[in-house]
Structure formats: C-alpha cells, structure tokens
C-alpha positions in Angstrom: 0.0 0.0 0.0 2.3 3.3 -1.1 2.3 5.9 1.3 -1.0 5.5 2.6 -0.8 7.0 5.3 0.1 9.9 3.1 -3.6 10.2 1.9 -5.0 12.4 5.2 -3.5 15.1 6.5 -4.4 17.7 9.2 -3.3 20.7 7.0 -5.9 23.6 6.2 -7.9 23.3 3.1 -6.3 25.6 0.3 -8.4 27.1 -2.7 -8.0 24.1 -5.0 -9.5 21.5 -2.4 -12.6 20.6 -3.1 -15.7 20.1 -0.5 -16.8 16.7 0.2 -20.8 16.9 0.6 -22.3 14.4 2.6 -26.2 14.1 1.5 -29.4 11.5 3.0 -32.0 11.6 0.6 -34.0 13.6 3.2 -31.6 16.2 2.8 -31.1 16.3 -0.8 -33.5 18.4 -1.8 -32.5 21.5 0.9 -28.8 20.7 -0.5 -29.7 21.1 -3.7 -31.7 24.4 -3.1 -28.2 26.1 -2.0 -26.4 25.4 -5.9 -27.2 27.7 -8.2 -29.4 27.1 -10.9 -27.0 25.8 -13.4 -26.0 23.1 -10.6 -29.3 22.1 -9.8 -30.2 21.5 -13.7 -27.1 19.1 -13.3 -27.9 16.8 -10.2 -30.8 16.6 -11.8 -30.0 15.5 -15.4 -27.5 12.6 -14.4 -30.5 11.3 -11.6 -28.1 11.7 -8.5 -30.7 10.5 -5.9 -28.1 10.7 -3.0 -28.5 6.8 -2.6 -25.8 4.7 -0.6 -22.8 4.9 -2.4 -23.4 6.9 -4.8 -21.6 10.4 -6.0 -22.6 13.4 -7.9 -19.7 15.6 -9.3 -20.4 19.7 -9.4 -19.0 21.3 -12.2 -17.8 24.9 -11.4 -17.6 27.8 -13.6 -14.4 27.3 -15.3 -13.8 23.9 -16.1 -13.3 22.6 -12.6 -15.0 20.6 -9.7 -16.8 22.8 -7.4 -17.6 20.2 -4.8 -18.8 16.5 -4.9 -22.0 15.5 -3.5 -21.7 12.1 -1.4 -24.7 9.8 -1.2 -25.4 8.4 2.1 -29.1 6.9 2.1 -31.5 7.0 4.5 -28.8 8.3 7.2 -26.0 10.5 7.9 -22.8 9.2 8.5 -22.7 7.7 11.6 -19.3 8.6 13.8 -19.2 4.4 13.6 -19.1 4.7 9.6 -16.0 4.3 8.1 -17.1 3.5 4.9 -19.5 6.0 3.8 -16.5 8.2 2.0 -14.7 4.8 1.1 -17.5 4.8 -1.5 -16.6 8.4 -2.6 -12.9 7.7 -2.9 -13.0 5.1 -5.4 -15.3 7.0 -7.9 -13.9 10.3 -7.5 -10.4 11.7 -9.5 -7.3 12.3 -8.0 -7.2 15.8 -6.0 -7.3 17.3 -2.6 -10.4 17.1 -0.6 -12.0 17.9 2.4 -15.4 16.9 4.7 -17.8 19.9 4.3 -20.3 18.9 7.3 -19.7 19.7 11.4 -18.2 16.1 12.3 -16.6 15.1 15.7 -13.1 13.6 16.0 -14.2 9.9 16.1 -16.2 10.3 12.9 -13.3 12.5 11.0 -11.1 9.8 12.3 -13.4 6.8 11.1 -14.3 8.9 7.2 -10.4 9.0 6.9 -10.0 5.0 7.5 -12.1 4.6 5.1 -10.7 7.0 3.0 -7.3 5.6 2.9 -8.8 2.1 3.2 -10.4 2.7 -0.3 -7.0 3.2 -2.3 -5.5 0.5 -1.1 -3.0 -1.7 -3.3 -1.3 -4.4 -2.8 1.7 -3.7 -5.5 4.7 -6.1 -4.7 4.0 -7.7 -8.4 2.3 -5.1 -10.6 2.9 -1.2 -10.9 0.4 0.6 -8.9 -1.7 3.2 -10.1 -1.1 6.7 -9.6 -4.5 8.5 -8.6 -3.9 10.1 -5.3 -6.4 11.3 -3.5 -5.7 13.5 -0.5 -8.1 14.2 2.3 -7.1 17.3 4.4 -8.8 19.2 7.2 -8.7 16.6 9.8 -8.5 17.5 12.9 -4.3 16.5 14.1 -6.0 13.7 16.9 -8.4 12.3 14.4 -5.2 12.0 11.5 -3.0 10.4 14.3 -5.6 8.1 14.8 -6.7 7.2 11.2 -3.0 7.0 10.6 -2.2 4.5 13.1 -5.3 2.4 11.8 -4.6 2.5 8.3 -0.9 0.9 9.1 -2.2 -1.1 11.0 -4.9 -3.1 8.8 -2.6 -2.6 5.4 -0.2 -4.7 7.3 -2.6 -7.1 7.6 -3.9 -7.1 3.7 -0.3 -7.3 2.9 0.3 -10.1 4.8 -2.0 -11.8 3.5 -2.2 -11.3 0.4 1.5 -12.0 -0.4 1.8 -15.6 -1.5 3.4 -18.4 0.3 6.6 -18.5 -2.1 7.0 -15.4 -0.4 5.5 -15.7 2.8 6.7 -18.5 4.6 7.8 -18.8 8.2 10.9 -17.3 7.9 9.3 -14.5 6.6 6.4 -14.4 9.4 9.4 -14.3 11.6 11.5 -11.4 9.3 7.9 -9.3 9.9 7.7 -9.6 13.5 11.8 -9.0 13.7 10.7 -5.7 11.8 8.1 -4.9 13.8 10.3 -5.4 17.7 13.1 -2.7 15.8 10.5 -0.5 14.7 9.3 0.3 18.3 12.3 -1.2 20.2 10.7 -5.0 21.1 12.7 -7.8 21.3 11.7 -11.0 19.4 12.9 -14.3 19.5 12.7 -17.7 17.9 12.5 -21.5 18.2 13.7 -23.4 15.1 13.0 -26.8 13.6 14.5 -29.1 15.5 14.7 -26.9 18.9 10.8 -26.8 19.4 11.5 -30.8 20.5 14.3 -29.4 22.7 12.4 -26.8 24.1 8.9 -28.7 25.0 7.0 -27.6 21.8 6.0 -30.9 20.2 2.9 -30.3 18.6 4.4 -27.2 16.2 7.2 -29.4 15.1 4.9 -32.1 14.2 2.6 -30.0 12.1 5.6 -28.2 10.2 8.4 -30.8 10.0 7.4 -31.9 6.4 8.2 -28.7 5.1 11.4 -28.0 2.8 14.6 -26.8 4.3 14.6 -23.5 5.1 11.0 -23.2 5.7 11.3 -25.5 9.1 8.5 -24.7 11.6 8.8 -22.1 14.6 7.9 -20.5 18.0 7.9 -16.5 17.2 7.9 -14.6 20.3 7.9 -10.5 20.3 7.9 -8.7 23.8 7.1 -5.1 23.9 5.9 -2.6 26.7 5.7 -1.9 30.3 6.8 -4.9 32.5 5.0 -3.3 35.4 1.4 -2.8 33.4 -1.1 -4.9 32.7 -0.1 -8.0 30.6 -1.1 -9.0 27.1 -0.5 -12.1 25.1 -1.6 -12.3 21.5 -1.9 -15.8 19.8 -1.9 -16.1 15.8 -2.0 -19.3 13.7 1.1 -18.7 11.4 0.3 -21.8 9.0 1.9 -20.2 5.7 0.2 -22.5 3.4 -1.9 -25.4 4.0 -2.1 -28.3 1.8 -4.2 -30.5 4.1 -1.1 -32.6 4.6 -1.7 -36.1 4.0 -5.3 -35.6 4.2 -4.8 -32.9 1.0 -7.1 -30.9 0.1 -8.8 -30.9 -3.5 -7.2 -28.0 -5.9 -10.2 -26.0 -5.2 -9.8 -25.7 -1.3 -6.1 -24.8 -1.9 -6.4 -22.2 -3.9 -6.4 -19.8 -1.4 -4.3 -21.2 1.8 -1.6 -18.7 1.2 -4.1 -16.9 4.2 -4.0 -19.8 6.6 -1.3 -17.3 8.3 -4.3 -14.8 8.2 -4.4 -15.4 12.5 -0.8 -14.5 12.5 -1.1 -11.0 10.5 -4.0 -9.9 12.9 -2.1 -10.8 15.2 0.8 -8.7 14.3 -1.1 -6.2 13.6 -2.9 -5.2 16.6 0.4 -5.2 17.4 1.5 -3.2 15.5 -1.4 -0.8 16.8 -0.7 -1.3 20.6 2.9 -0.1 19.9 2.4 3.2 17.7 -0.5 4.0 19.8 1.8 3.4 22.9 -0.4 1.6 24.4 0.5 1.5 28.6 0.4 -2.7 28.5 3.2 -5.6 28.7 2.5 -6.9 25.3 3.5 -10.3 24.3 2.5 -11.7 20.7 3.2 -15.3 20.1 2.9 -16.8 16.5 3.3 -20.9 15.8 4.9 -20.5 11.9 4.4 -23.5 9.8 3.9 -24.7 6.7 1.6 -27.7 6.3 3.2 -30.1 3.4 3.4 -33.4 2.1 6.3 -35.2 2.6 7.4 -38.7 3.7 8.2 -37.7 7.3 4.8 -35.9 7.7 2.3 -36.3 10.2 0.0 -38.8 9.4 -4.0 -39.6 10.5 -3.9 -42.0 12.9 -1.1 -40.7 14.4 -0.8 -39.5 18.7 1.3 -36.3 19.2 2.3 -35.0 22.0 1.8 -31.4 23.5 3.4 -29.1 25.7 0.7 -29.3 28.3 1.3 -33.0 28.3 -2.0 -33.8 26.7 -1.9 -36.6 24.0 -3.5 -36.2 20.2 -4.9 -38.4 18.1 -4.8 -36.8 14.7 -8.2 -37.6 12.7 -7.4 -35.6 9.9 -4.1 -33.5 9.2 -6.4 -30.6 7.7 -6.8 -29.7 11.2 -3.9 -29.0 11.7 -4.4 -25.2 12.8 -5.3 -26.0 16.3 -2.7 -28.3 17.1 0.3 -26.2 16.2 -2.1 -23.3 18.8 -2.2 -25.3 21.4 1.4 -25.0 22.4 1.3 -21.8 21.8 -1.6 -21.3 24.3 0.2 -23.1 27.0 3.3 -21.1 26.7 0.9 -18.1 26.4 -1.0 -18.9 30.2 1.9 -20.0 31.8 2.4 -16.4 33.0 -0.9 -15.6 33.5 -2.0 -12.9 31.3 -4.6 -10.5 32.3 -5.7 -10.8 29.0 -5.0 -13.7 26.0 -6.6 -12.8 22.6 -5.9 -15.7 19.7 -6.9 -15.2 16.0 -7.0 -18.0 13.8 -8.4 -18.8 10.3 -9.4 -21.9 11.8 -12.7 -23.6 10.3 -14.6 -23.8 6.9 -17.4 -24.0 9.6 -17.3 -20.6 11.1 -17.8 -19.4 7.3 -21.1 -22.0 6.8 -22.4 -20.5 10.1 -21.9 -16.8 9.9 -20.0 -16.0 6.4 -17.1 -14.1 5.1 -17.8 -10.9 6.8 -18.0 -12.1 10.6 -15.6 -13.6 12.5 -17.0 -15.7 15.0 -16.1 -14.8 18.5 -15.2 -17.2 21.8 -14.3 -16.0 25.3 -14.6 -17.4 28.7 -15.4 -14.7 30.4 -18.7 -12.5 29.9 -16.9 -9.0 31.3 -14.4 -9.8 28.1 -17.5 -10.0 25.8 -19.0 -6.9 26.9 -16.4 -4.9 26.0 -15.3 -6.7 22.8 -19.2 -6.1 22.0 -19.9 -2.4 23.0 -16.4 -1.9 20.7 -18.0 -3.7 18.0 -20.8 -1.4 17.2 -18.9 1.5 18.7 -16.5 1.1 15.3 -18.7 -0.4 12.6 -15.8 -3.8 12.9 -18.7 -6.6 13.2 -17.9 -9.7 15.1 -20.1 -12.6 16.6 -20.2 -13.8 20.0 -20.5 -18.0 19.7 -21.0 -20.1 22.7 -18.3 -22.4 24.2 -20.8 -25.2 24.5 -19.6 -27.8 26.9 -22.2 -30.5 26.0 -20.1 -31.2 22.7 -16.6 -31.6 24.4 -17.1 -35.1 24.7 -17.5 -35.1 20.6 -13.3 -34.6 21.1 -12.7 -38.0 22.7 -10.3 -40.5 21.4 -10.3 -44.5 22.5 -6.4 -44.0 22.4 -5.6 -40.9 23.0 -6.7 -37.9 25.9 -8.3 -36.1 23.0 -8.9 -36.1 19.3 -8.1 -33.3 16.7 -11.4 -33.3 15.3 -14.9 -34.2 16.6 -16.8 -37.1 15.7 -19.6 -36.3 13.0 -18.3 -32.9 12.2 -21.2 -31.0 14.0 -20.6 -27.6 15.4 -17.2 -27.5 13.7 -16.2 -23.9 14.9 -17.6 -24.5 18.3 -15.4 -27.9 19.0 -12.4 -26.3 17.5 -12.6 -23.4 20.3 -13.4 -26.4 22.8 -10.2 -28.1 21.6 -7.8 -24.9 21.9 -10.2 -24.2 25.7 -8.7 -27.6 26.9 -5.2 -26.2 26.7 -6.1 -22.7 28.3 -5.5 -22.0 31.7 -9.6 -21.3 33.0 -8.5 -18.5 35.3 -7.0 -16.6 32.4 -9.5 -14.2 30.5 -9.5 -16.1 26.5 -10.4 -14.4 23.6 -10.9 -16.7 20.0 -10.9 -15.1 17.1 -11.8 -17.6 13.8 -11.7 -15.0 10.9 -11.6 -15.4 7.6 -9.3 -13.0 6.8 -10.6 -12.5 3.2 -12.8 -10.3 1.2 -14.9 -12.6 -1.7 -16.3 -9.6 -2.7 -15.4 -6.0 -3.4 -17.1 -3.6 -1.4 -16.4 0.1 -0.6 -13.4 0.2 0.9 -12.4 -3.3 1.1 -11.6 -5.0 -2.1 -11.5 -9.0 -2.9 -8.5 -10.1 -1.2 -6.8 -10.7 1.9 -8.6 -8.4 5.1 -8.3 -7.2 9.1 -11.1 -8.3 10.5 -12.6 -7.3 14.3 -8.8 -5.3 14.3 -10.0 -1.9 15.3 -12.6 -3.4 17.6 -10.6 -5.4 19.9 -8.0 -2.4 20.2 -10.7 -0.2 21.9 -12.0 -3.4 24.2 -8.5 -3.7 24.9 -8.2 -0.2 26.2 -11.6 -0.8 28.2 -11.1 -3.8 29.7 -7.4 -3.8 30.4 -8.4 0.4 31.9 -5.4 1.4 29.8 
C-alpha cells in the first residue's frame, strides 16, 4: 500500500481542495436548493438521488469541480461509519479534498480510514496506479488516529495477500523482527529441531514436512511496560496449507496462502498497541508452519504429544491449525496474562455458520465480551459472539488418546475447534478466540476481494476498556 498514510493530513484546506458533501435523501432536496441554478439543472440531469454509495460531481464555472456530493441513504454518516466516504474515494479523481459537514473527532477519524482504506494496493508484483487522493482538514488527533489504523490493517492485507513462495515462516518471523526494531521489542525464535528441545511438540509435528529453510517455529515478540497490565496475543502462522496427508482438492487450496491470516491480525494489533503506545506488557506469540506433504509428515492416525502433556490423536491433518495453537496457548498462560486474545483462520465452519464478513467470536469470560461487543458497534468492525458449548466436548474423545483433533460427525465444527484450543487454556485466564476469515470474496467500498483485518479496530478499543489502559 504506497504511502497511505500519506492520503490524510491535518493541513488547512487551500483554494483548490474541493468540499466533500455528505447528502441523505432527506436532505437532498435542501442541498440542492443552496447550488445555483445551473448546478441544480445538473444533479438533476444525471438522476443523482443521494443513494448509498453513490456520487454526484459539481461542475464549477471554469472547467473545474466545485464540490462532490456524497450519497449516504436513508442516514447521515454515523461517527461508527468508516465506509461512507470509502464509497466516494473510489469513484472520484485524484485531488485534494476535504469533509464539508460539522463532524466530531471519532467520525473524521473513522471517514479518513475509510478514505485511505479505499486506495488500497497491494503492488509487490504489478505497478500501482497513480491517482492520489488526499483528504485534508482533519482535525491533528483524528489523522493520528486514522494513521495509526490504516498501518495497521494494510499490514494485515499485505500479509495476507503475499503468496506463500514469499511468505513463509521465515518471513512471518522477518515481519515480527521488523516490527520489535521499529518500536524497540525484542523478538525471539524457536527453530526446527529446537521446538523438540524446548517442549514444543505439537508445532514441530505439524511443520516438519516442510522444505529446508521453511522449518516450523515458535515466534515470540515482547514489547511494553513490565509493570502494566499483561497481554499475550496468539496467531495461527500456517503459511500454506495443503491438508497434509489428508490434501485438500485444488479448489480448497487455492487460497491457503491466508491460513497465516491469525498471525497477520495478530501482528497487527500489534503493530497498533505499539504506535498508539499503548500503557500494557504486550507479548505476541505466533506458531509458523507450513503444512506439506512429505514422507516424514504427520500422518491420521497418528498421537502427538503437546506441551501441556495432553496426547492427540490426529483424525485428519487438515486440522492442523489447532494443534500447532495449542502449544502456543500453554506457553501463552503460563504467566498468566490478564488478558489472552488468539486469531486464527481456523474452520470452513465458522464461514457456513456466519459467512465471510464475521468472525465468530469465543471467550470465557462475559466482562471480556462486553467490551469486545460495546467496541464492535462503537466502530462499525462486526464480530459474533458464539457459545463455548460444553455439551459437545465429549464429541473430542479419542479411545487412544486424551483427545482427538477433530470431533466425531463434524457438528458444530467452529464451536469444537474453540473447545479443543479451551482444553489447553489455563480457566483463570480471561481467552479471547478469534476464527476470521481473513478474506474479502467480494469488493465492497473500501475493502476489495483479497486478503482483510477483520474485528482489528474493535478489539484495540475493548482492549483499552477492559485492560483500563
């Protein structure tokens, strides 16, 4: 994404900038009674009807744009709405701009997310495209905070969207490395053979098929206040995932170069906590793997063992996502966290139940819920509390084993996942499970097809409110 950030600015509007007009279609008409009569023969000849979305482009008197009526629907822009100028932005031509309408910090902060959000480009491969448009006017608190945002998620999409050739777990690791300089962390970690050494079983098993050089690891970045309140984040780092032995058709692998989705949201709201300089002792933890095919894989059938000291029967190698977590969980509780958040593109189930667009949500503790939901609709970042439903733990026994990878029948196969990865959480420590998607199927304002921070800007503020930080 070049020079996003770039995009907003807190700078005065000059003469050239144009107004940004948001218009409901309640207020349309009174909007359109202030243009002079030219104008209004304009908006009305190319049927702007200030529906969602949709823009209407004022000519001036010389040639030039006098200001561009936005299109909001039924409702103003809410201070929630982030994407009610992203529409704007990708119809409009490159320029300065600014928001003609009285608009608190929150909602200038939230329009220039979107804003920035809306020119996004992922351009490692392909030239991007030169329209800039530049939003000034902002209010210096409400730019700081868009800024810090728009990093933020664009890591994410980047992330993501980079294929696995380049975007193993060498380069998960080379990210958070990048990320402990930037704010002066310190990261460190476990290699290949050494997660045996080092009581990590369960990551090695999963990502010991992998070529040389893309071995499995333990990534652990440390950040912040050792005196404040303690954070550990979690995120599934599987770089690609070929089901492993149980292998996936072509069509399901098509796009496992997100499997590591967990790990960029991870490192994102990392990224977040540490330019926002957040008072916390952040610790983010990612298991880096690669699930391939190879003769020494894991195989179905197969018992691992786990740090916890919890045996595994493996019924299927595709589910492999919550066995290379679980270590990763126990390391995470064993110094009590006052708060453990883990994201994870974990089940095709969590899509059939709720879609691409809503990460289903699991947490042990109702206080942790509240604030994660009161964020939620607080910042227009959706998410979806699902239950932690005890009655199908048993659907993860094994005849051989302590517990199975997978659930008998395949039932409720989001909520037995989050029961698997609750088995190997310490109950006194407040949880959170993210299982996102980490995708966009479809382009919508602001957020084109491709790889996506979901819940991010969400569970920064419940962190804030729960944590009292």
């Amino acid at each position: 994404m070049p020079a996003s950030t770039s995009l907003i600015s807190s700078a005065a509007p000059k003469g050239d900038a144009i107004a940004l007009v948001p218009v409901t279609t309640a207020s349309l008409k009174t909007v359109i009674s202030k243009l002079d009569i030219r104008q209004r023969k304009w908006v009305e000849a190319i049927g702007f009807e200030a529906t969602e979305a949709s823009v209407a482009i004022i000519p001036g008197t010389e040639g030039n744009i006098d200001r561009v009526l936005v299109g909001t629907g039924a409702t103003a822009p809410s201070p929630a709405d982030p994407w009610w100028l992203a529409a704007a932005a990708e119809q409009i031509h490159a320029g300065t701009y600014f928001i003609d309408a009285d608009m608190d910090e929150q909602a200038m902060a939230s329009a220039a997310f979107g804003w920035c959000m809306a020119q996004y480009q992922f351009d490692r491969y392909t030239a991007a495209k030169t329209i800039k448009r530049t939003l000034v006017g902002l209010t210096k608190t409400a730019a700081s905070v868009a800024k810090r945002y728009v990093a933020a998620a664009a890591m994410v999409r980047d992330l993501v969207n980079t294929p696995a050739e380049h975007m193993g777990p060498a380069d998960l690791q080379d990210a958070a490395e990048a990320l402990a300089e930037d704010f002066s962390g310190i990261c460190s970690t476990i290699v290949g053979e050494d997660l045996l050494d080092e009581n990590l079983p369960a990551i090695h098993a999963v990502g010991r098929a992998a070529a040389e050089g893309r071995e499995p690891r333990l990534i652990d970045l440390q950040w912040g206040n050792p005196k404040a309140p303690s954070l550990t984040l979690v995120g599934k780092g599987v770089c690609f995932d070929t089901g492993g032995l149980d292998l996936k058709p072509s069509a399901g692998m098509r796009l496992m170069k997100k499997d590591m989705g967990g790990a960029a949201h991870a490192l994102g709201l990392a990224q977040l906590i540490m330019a926002s300089n957040l008072d916390v002792n952040l610790r983010v933890l990612i298991s880096a793997v690669e699930n391939s095919v190879s003769a020494n894989a894991y195989r179905p059938g197969d018992v691992l063992n786990t740090r916890k000291g919890l045996t595994v029967e493996i019924g299927n190698t595709d589910a492999e996502g919550r066995v290379v977590l679980c270590d990763a969980l126990v390391v995470a509780c064993e110094e009590k966290p006052d708060l453990l958040i883990d994201f994870a593109t974990l089940t095709g189930a969590a899509r059939v139940a709720l879609g691409g667009d809503l990460p289903a949500t699991y947490t042990n503790k109702d206080a942790v819920w509240h604030a994660l939901e009161n964020a939620s609709t607080a910042n227009n970042d959706p998410m979806w509390r699902m239950p932690l439903w005890a009655g199908y733990d048993k659907d993860l026994s094994s005849s051989i084993a302590d517990l199975g990878n997978i659930a008998e029948g395949g039932f409720g196969g989001s909520i037995t996942a989050a029961l698997y990865l609750q088995r190997f959480v310490d109950a006194s420590v407040p949880w959170v499970h993210f299982d996102v998607y980490a995708w966009n199927k479809k382009t919508s304002p602001g957020r084109p097809t491709g790889g996506e921070a979901q819940g991010l800007r969400a569970t920064f503020a419940a962190i804030k409110s729960y944590l009292k930080v």
